[in-house]
C-alpha positions in Angstrom: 1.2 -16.5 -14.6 1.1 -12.6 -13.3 -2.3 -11.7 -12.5 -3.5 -9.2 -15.2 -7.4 -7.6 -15.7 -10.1 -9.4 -17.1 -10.7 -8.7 -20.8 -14.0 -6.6 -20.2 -16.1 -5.8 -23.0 -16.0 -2.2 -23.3 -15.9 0.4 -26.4 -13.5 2.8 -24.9 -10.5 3.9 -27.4 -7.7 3.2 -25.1 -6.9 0.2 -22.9 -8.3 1.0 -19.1 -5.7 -1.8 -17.8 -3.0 0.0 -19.3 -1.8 -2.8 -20.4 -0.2 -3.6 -17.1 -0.4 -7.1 -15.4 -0.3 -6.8 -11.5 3.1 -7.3 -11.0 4.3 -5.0 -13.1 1.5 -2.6 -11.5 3.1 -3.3 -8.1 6.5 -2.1 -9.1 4.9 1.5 -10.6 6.7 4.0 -8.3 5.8 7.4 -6.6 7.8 10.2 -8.2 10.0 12.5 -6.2 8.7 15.5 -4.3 9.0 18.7 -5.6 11.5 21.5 -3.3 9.2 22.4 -0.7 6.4 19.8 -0.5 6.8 18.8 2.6 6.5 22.6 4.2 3.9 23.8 1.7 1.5 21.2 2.9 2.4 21.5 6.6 1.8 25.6 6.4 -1.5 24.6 4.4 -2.7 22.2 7.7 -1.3 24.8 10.0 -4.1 27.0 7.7 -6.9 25.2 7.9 -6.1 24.0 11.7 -6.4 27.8 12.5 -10.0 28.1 11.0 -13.2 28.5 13.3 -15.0 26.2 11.8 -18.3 26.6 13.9 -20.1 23.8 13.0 -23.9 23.6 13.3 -26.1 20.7 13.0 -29.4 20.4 11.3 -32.7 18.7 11.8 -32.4 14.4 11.5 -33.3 13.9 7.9 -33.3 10.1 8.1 -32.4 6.9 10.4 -30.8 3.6 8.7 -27.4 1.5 9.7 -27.3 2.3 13.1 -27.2 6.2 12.6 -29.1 9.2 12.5 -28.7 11.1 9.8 -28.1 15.7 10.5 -27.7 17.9 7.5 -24.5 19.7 8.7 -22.3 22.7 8.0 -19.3 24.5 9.0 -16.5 26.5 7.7 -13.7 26.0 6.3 -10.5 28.1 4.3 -11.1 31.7 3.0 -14.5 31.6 5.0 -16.3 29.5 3.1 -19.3 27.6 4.7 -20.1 24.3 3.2 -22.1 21.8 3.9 -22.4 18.1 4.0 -24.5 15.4 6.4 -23.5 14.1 9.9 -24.2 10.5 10.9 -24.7 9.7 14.6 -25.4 6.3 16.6 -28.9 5.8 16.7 -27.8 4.3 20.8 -25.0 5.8 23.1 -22.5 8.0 22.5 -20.1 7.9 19.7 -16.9 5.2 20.3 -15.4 5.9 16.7 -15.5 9.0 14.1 -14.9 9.3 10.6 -14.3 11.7 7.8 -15.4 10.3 4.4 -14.4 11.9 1.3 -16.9 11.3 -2.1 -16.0 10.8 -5.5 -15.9 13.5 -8.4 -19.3 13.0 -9.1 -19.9 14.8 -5.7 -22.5 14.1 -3.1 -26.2 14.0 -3.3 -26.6 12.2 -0.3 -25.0 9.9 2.2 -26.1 6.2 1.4 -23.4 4.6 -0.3 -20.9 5.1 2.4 -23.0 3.2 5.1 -22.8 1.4 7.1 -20.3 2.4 8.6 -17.2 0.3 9.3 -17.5 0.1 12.9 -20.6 -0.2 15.4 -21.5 2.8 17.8 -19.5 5.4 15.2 -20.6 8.8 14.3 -19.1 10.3 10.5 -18.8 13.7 8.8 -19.5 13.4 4.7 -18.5 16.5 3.3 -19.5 18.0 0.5 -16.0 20.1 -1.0 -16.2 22.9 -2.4 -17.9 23.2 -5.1 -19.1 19.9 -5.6 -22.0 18.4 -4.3 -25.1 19.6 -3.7 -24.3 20.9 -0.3 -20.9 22.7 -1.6 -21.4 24.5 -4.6 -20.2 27.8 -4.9 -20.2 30.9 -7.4 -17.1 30.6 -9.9 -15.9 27.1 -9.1 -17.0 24.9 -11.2 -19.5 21.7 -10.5 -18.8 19.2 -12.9 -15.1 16.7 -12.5 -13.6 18.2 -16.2 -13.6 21.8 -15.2 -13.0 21.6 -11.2 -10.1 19.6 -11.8 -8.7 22.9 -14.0 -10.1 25.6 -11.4 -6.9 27.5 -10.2 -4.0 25.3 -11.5 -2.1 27.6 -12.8 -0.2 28.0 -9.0 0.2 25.6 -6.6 -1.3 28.8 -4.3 -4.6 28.8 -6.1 -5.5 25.2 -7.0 -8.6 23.9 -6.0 -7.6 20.9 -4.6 -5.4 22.1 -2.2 -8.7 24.1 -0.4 -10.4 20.5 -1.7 -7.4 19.0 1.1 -8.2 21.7 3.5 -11.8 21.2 3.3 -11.3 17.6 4.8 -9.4 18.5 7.8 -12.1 21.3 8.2 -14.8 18.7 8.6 -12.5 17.1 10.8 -12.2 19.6 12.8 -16.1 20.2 12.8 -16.9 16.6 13.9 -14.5 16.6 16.8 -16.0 20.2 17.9 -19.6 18.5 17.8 -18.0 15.6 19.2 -15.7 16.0 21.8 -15.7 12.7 22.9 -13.7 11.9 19.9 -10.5 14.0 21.0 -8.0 11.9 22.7 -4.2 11.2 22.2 -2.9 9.3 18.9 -4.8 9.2 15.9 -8.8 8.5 17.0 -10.4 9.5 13.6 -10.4 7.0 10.4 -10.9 8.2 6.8 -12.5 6.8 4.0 -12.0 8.1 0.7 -13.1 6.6 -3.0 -11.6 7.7 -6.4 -12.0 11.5 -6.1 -11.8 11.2 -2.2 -9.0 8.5 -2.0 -6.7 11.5 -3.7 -7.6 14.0 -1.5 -7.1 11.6 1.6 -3.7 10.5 0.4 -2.5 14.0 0.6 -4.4 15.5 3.6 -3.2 12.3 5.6 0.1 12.6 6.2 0.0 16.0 8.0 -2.7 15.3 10.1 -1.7 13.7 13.7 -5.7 13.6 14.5 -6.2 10.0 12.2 -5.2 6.5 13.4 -6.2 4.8 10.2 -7.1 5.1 6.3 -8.9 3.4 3.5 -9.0 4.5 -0.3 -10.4 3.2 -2.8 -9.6 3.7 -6.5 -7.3 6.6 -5.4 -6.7 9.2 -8.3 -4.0 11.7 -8.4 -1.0 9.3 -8.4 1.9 9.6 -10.3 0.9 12.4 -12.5 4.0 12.4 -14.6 2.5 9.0 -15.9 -1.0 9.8 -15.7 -0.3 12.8 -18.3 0.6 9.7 -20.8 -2.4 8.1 -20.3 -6.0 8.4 -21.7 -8.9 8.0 -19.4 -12.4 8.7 -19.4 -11.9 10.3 -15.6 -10.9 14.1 -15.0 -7.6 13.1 -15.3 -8.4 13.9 -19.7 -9.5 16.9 -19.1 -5.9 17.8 -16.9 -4.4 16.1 -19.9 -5.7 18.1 -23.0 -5.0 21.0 -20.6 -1.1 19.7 -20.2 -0.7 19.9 -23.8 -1.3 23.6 -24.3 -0.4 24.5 -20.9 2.7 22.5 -20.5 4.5 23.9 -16.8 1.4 22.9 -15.5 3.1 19.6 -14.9 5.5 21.6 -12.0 2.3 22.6 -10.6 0.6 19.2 -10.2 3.9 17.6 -8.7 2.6 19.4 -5.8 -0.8 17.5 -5.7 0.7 14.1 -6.5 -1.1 11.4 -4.6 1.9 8.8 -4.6 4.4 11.1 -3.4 2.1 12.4 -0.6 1.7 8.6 0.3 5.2 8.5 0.5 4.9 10.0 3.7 1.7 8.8 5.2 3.0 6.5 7.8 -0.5 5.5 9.3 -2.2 2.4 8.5 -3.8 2.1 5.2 -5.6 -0.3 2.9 -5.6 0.3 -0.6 -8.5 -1.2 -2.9 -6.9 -0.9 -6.5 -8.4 -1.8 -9.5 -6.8 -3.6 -12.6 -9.1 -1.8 -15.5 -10.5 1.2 -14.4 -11.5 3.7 -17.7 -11.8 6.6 -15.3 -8.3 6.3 -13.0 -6.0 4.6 -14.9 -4.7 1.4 -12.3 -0.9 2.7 -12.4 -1.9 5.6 -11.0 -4.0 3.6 -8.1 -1.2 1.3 -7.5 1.5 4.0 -7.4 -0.4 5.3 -4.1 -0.3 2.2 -2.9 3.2 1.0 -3.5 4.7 4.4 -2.1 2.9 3.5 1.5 6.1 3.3 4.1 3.7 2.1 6.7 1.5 -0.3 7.7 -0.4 -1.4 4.7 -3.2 -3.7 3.2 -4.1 -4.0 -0.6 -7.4 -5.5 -2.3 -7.1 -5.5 -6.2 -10.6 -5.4 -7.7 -11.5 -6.6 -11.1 -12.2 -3.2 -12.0 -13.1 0.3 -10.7 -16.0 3.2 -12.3 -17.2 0.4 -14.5 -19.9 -2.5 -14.3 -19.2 -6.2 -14.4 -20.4 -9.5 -13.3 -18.8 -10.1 -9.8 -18.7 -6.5 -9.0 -21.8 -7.1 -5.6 -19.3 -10.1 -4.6 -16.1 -7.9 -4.7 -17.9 -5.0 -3.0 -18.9 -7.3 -0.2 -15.2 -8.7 0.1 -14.4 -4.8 0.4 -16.8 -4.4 3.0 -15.9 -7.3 5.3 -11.8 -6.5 5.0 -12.4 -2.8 5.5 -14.1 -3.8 8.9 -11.7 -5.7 10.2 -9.0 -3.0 9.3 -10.6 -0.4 11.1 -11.5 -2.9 13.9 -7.6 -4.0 14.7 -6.3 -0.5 14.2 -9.2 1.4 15.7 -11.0 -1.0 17.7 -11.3 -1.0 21.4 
């Protein structure tokens, strides 16, 4: 029998599985690019690559897995100084560096994203603009339903293109504070969750500096089918905007996660949840399935939502995600 999600007790109105079993989840395709995509995004990197993003590090504001912890800032697109928190090995010098995107509820702090995946590794955990507490700004708005909106009406003005820049930005930043980190090939790995695993599908495949990926819950995919389906995520709030706003739809072709993974060649492991009430699992999988190169999948039980098994699958997560980074990153 196909593998299919768990029949969770829940009270949503819709059906977070979709009602998709797995193999009909792994045959959910990316949808063609747009005219252009591929140059937009390379003339957005060649943007952001351009940026002095004088970084400065703060005072250590705590010590636990290995690292130190900095406040941190720098700047990224249109000037704008965010910030976010550095982690640094507590012994040596750095071996590894990461970028590590957060979710759409933003970042109050760095603790669920360590340890890290490798020993003797420093990371960058940016807050994007305007969400966070270290990357809120005046007129963009903090909370997932209306950041999501901010500036979609052009592909030139969306907020989650500067959210894309923002993350090479902080790349940028970490190798400045870190030069040991340059080198030639991809040296950096990204993690990304939900929120994060979107923006790292598109910001990955025009950035030579990264030698490896892993995203979690990935939003943004396939947004020609994620406009059909309801979800307790930000992806509503783009929906109930689609329907009196309807060429919007051109508009997010350019910010669709699956077609971007279409060209994101590096290896990646996707973690991919069958019921998820906040990314609806097509959408996950479609990032997943579009991947040309190297590629590892994990399929949870279920993503943004609580259920027995959740601290075993986490711990499964953990272990595989280290020895990904370690055979594509390790010495």
């Amino acid at each position: 029998m196909a593998a299919s999600a768990r029949d969770f007790a829940h009270d949503f109105p819709f059906d977070p599985a979709c009602g998709h079993t797995l193999d009909e989840l792994l045959r959910v395709p990316a949808p063609a690019a747009p005219e252009g995509f591929e140059a937009f995004w390379k003339a957005r990197y060649s943007e952001a690559r351009a940026v002095a993003t004088a970084p400065e590090i703060g005072p250590v504001e705590g010590e636990r897995d290995g690292v130190r912890l900095h406040g941190v800032s720098f700047t990224s697109v249109g000037g704008l100084r965010l910030g976010g928190w550095l982690a640094l090995p507590v012994e040596g010098p750095a071996e590894h560096g990461f970028v590590i995107g957060h979710g759409y509820g933003g970042r109050q702090d760095p603790g669920p994203e360590l340890p890290l995946p490798l020993p003797r590794s420093a990371a960058i955990l940016p807050c994007v603009r305007g969400m966070g507490s270290r990357g809120l700004r005046p007129g963009i708005p903090s909370e997932a339903a209306g950041h999501v909106l901010h500036g979609i009406g052009s592909r030139d003005t969306y907020v989650i293109g500067d959210c894309v820049a923002d993350l090479w930005c902080a790349a940028t930043a970490l190798q400045e504070l870190l030069p040991e980190l340059h080198g030639p090939g991809g040296t950096l790995g990204y993690l990304g969750e939900s929120f994060g695993g979107g923006l790292g599908a598109l910001a990955l495949p025009w950035d030579e500096r990264f030698g490896a990926a892993q995203l979690t819950v990935p939003t943004f995919g396939n947004h020609p089918l994620r406009l059909t389906l309801p979800c307790s995520g930000s992806g509503e709030s783009v929906r109930a905007h689609h329907r009196d706003h309807p060429g919007v739809a051109e508009v997010l072709r350019y910010f669709d996660a699956a077609t971007a993974a279409a060209r994101l060649e590096l290896p990646t492991f996707v973690a991919a949840a069958l019921f998820d009430p906040a990314v609806p699992p097509p959408g996950q999988l479609a990032v997943h399935n579009a991947l040309p190169g190297p590629r590892e999948l994990l399929v949870l039980g279920a993503g943004h939502f609580e259920y027995e098994g959740r601290a075993a699958e986490l711990a499964e997560l953990a272990t595989r995600r280290r020895r990904f980074f370690g055979a594509w990153l390790g010495p």
